[in-house]
NURODO-755526 format. One line per field, with one value per atom (N, C-alpha, C, O, CB): residue number from 1; atom name; y, x, z. Coordinates in Angstrom, 3 decimals. Glycine has a CB too. Example, Ala and Ser with C-alpha at 12.3 -4.5 7.8 and 13.67 -1.06 7.14 Angstrom:
<sites>
k (1, 1, 1, 1, 1, 2, 2, 2, 2, 2)
a (N, CA, C, O, CB, N, CA, C, O, CB)
Y (-5.690, -4.500, -3.300, -3.319, -4.473, -2.250, -1.060, 0.030, 1.138, -0.598)
X (13.190, 12.300, 13.200, 14.236, 11.308, 12.850, 13.670, 12.900, 13.409, 14.084)
Z (7.800, 7.800, 7.800, 8.465, 9.046, 7.080, 7.140, 7.870, 8.039, 5.725)
</sites>
This chain:
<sites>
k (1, 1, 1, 1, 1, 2, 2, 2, 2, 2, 3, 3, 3, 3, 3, 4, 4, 4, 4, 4, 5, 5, 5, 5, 5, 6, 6, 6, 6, 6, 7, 7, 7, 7, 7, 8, 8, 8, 8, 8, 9, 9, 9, 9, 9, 10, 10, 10, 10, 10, 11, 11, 11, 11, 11, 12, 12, 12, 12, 12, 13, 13, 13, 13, 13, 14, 14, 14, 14, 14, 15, 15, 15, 15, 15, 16, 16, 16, 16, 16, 17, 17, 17, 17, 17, 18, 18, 18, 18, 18, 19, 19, 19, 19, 19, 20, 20, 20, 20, 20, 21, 21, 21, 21, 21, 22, 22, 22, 22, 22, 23, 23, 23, 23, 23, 24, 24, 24, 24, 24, 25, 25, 25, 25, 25, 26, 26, 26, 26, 26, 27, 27, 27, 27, 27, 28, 28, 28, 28, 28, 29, 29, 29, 29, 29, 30, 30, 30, 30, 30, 31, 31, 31, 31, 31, 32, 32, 32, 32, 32, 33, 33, 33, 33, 33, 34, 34, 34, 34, 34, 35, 35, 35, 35, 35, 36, 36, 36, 36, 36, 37, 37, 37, 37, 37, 38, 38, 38, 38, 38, 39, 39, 39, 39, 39, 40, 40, 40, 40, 40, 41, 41, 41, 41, 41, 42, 42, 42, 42, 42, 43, 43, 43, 43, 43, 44, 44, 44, 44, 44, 45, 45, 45, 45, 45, 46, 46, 46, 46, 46, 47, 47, 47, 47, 47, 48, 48, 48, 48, 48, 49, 49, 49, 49, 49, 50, 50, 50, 50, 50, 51, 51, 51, 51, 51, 52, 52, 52, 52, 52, 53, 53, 53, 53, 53, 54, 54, 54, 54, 54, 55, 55, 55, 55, 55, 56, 56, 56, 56, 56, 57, 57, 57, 57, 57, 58, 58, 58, 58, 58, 59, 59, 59, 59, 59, 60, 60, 60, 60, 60, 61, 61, 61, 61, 61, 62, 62, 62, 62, 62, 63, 63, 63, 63, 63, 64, 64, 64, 64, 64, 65, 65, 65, 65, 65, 66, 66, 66, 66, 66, 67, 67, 67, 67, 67, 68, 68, 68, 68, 68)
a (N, CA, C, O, CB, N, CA, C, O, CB, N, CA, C, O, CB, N, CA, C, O, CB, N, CA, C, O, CB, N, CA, C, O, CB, N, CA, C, O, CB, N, CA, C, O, CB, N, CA, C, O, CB, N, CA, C, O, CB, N, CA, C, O, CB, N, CA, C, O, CB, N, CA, C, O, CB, N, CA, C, O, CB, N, CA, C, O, CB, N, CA, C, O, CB, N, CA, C, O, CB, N, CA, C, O, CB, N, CA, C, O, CB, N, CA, C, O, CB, N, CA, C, O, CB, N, CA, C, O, CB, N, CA, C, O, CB, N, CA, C, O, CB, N, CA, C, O, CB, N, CA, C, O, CB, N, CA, C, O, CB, N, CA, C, O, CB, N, CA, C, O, CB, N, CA, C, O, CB, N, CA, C, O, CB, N, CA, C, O, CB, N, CA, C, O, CB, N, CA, C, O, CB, N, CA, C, O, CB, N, CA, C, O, CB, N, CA, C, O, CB, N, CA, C, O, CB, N, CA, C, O, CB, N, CA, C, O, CB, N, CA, C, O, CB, N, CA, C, O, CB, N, CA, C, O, CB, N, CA, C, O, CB, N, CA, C, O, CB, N, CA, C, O, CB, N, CA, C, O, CB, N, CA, C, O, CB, N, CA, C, O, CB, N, CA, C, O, CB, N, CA, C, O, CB, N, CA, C, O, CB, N, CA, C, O, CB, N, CA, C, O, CB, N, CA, C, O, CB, N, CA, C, O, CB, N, CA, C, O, CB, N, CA, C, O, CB, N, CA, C, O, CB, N, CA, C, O, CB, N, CA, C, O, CB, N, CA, C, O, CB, N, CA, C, O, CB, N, CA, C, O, CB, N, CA, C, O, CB, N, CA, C, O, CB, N, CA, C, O, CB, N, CA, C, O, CB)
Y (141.256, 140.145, 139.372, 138.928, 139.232, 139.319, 138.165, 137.407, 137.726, 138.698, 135.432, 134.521, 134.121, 134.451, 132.962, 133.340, 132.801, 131.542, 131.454, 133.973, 130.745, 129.104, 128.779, 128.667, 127.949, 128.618, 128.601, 127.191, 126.685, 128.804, 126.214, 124.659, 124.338, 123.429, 123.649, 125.027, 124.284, 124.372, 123.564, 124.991, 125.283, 125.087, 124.843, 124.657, 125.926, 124.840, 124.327, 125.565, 125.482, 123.135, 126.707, 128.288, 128.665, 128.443, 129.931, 129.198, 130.423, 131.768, 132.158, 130.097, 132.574, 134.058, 134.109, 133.578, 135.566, 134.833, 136.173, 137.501, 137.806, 136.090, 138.429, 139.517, 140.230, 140.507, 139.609, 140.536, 141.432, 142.924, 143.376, 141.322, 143.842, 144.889, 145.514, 144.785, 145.633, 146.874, 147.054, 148.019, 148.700, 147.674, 147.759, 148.777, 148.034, 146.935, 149.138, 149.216, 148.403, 147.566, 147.827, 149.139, 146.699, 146.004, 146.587, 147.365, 144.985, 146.313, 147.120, 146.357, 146.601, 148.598, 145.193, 144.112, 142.733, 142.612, 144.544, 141.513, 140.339, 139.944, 140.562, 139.506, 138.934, 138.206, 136.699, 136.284, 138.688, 136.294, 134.266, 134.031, 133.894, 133.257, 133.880, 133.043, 131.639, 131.063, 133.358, 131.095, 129.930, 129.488, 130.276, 129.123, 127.605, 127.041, 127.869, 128.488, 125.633, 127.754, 127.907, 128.910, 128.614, 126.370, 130.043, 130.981, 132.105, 132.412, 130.810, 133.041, 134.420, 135.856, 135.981, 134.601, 136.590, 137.770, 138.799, 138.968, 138.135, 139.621, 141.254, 142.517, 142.676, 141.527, 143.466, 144.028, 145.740, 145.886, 144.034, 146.708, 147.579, 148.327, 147.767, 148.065, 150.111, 150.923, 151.190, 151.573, 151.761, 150.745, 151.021, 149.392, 149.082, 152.107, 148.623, 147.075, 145.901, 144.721, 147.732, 147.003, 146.112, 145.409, 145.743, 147.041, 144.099, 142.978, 143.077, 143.314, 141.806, 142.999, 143.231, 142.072, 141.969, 143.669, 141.019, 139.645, 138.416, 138.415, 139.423, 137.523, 136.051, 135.268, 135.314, 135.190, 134.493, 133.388, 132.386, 132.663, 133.872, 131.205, 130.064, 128.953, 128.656, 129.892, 128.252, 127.146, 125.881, 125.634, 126.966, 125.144, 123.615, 123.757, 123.300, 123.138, 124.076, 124.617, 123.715, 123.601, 125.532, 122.597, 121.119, 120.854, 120.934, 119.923, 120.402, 120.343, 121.288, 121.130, 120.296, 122.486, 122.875, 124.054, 124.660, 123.448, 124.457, 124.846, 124.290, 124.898, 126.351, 123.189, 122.101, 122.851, 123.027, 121.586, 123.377, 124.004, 122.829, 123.189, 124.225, 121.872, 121.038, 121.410, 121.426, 119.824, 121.775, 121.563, 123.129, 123.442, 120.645, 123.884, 125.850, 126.076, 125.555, 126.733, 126.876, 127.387, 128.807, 129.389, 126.620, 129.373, 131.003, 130.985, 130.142, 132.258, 131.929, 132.169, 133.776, 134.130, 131.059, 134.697, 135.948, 135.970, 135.466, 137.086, 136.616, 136.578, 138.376, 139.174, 135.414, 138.480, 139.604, 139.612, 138.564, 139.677, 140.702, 141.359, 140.404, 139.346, 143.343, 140.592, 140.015, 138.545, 137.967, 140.274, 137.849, 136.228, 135.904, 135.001, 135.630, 136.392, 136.111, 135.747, 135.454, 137.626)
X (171.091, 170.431, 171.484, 172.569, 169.709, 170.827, 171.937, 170.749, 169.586, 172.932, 171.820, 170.855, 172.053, 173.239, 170.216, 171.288, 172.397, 171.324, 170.225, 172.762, 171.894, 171.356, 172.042, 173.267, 171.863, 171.208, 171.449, 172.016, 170.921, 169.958, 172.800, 172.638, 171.845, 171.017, 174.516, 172.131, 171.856, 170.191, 169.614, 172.740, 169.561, 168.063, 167.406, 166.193, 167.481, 168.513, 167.718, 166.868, 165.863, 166.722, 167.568, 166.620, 167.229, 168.386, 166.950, 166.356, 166.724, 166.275, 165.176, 166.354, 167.402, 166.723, 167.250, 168.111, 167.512, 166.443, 167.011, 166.935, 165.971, 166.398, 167.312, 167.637, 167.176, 168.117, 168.974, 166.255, 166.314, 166.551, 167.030, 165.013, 166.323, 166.790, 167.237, 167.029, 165.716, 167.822, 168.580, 167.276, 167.562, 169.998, 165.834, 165.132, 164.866, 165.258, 163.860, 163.943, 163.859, 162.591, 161.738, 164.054, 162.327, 161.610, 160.688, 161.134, 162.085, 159.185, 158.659, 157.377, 156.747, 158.351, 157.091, 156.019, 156.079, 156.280, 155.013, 155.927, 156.501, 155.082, 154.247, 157.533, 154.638, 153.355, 154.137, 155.268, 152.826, 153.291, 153.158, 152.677, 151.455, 152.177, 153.622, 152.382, 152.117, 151.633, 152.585, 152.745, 152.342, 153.354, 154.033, 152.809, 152.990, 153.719, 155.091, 155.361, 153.895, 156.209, 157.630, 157.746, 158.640, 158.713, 156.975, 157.154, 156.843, 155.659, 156.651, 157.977, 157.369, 158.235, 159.416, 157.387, 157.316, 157.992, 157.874, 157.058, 157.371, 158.879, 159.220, 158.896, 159.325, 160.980, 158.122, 157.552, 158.494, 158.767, 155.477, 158.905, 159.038, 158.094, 157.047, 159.986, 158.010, 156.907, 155.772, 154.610, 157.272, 156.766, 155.174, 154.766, 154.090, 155.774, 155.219, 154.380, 155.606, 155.580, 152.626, 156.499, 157.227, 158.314, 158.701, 157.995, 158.673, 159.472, 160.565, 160.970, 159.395, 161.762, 162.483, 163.479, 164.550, 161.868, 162.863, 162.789, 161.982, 160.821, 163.143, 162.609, 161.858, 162.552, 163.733, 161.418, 162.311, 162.768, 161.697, 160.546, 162.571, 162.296, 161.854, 162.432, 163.622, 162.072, 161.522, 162.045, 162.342, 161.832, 161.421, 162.843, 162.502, 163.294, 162.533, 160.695, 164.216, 164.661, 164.888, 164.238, 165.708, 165.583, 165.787, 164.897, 164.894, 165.817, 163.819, 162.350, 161.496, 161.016, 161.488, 161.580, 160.287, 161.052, 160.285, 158.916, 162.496, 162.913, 164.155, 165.209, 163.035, 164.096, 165.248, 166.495, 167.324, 165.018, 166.518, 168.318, 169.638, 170.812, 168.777, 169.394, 170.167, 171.080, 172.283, 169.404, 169.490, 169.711, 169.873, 169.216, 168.572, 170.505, 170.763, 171.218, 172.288, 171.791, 170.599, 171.298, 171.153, 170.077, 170.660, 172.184, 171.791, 172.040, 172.764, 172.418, 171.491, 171.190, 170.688, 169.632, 169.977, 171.441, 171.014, 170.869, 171.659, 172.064, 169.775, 169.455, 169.082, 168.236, 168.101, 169.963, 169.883, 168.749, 168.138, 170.984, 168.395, 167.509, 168.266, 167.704, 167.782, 169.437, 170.493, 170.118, 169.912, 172.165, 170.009, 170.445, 168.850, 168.740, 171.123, 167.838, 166.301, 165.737, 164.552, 165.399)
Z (58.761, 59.405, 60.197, 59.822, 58.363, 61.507, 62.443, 62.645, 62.892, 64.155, 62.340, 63.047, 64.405, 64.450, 61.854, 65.394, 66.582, 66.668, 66.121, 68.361, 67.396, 67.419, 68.661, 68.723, 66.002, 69.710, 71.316, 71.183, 70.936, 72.494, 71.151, 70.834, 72.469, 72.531, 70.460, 73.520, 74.762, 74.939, 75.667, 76.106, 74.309, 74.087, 73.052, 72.949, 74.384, 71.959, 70.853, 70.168, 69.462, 71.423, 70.586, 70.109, 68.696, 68.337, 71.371, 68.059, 66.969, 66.921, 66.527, 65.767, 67.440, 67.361, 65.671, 64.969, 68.707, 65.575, 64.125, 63.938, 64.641, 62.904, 63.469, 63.799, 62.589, 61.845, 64.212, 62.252, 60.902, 60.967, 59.927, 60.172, 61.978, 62.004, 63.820, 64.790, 61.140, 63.957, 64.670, 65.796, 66.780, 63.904, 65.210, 65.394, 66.976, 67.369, 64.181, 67.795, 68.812, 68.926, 68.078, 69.887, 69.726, 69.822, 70.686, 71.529, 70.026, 70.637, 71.665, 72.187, 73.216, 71.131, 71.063, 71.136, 70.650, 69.442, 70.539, 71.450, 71.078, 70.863, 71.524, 72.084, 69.976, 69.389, 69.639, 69.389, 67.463, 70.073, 69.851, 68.840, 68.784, 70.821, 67.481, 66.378, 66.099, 65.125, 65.017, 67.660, 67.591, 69.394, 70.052, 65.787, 69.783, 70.690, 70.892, 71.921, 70.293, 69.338, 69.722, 68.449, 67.656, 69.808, 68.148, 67.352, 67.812, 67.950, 66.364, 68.180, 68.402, 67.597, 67.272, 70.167, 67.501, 66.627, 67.418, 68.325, 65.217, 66.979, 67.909, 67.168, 66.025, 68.279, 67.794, 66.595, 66.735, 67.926, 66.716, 66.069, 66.801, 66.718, 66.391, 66.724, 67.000, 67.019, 66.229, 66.370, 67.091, 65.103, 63.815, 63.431, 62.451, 61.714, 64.228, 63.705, 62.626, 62.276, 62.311, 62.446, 61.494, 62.557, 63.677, 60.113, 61.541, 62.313, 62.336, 61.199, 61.979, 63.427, 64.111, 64.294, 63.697, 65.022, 65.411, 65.158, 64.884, 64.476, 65.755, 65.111, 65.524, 66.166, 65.819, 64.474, 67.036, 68.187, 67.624, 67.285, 70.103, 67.598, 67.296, 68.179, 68.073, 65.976, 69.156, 69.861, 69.487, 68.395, 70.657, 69.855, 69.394, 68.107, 67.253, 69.151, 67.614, 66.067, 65.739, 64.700, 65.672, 65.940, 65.157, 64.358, 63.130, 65.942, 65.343, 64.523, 63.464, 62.341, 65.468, 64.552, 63.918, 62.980, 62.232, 65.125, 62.932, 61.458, 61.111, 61.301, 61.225, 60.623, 60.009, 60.102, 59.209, 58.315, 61.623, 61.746, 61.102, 61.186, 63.878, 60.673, 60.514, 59.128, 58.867, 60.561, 58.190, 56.969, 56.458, 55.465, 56.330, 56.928, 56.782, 55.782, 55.470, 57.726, 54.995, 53.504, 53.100, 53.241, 52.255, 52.612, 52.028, 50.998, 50.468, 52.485, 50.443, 49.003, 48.750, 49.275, 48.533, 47.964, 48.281, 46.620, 45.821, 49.258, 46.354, 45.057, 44.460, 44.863, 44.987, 43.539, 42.631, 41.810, 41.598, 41.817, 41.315, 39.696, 38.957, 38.673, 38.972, 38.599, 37.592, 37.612, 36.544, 38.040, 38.886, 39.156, 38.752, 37.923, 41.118, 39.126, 39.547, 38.051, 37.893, 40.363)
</sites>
């Protein structure tokens, strides 16, 4: 997974796989997803990220069988 955070537009792409993209969906104003050939997700671009996904407040957390 790659995220990037445009600061000059305020974008969030994310990257979940390397597959290609072949169909973008609007699931909303500043939400769109990338689909590749068989439907599965690829990315997401999210506009407005301040707002509408609290880029401010970013946290990871990768959770094991073991940790869960």
């Amino acid at each position: 997974m790659k995220i990037n955070h445009f600061e000059d537009t305020d974008t969030l792409h994310i990257v979940f796989t390397g597959n290609a993209a072949v169909e973008t969906r609007e699931m909303s104003e500043d939400v769109y997803i990338d689909l590749d050939e068989h439907g599965h997700l690829v990315s997401m671009t999210i506009e407005h990220a301040e707002i509408n996904a609290n880029i401010l407040e970013f946290a990871f957390a990768r959770r094991t069988k073991a940790s869960a």
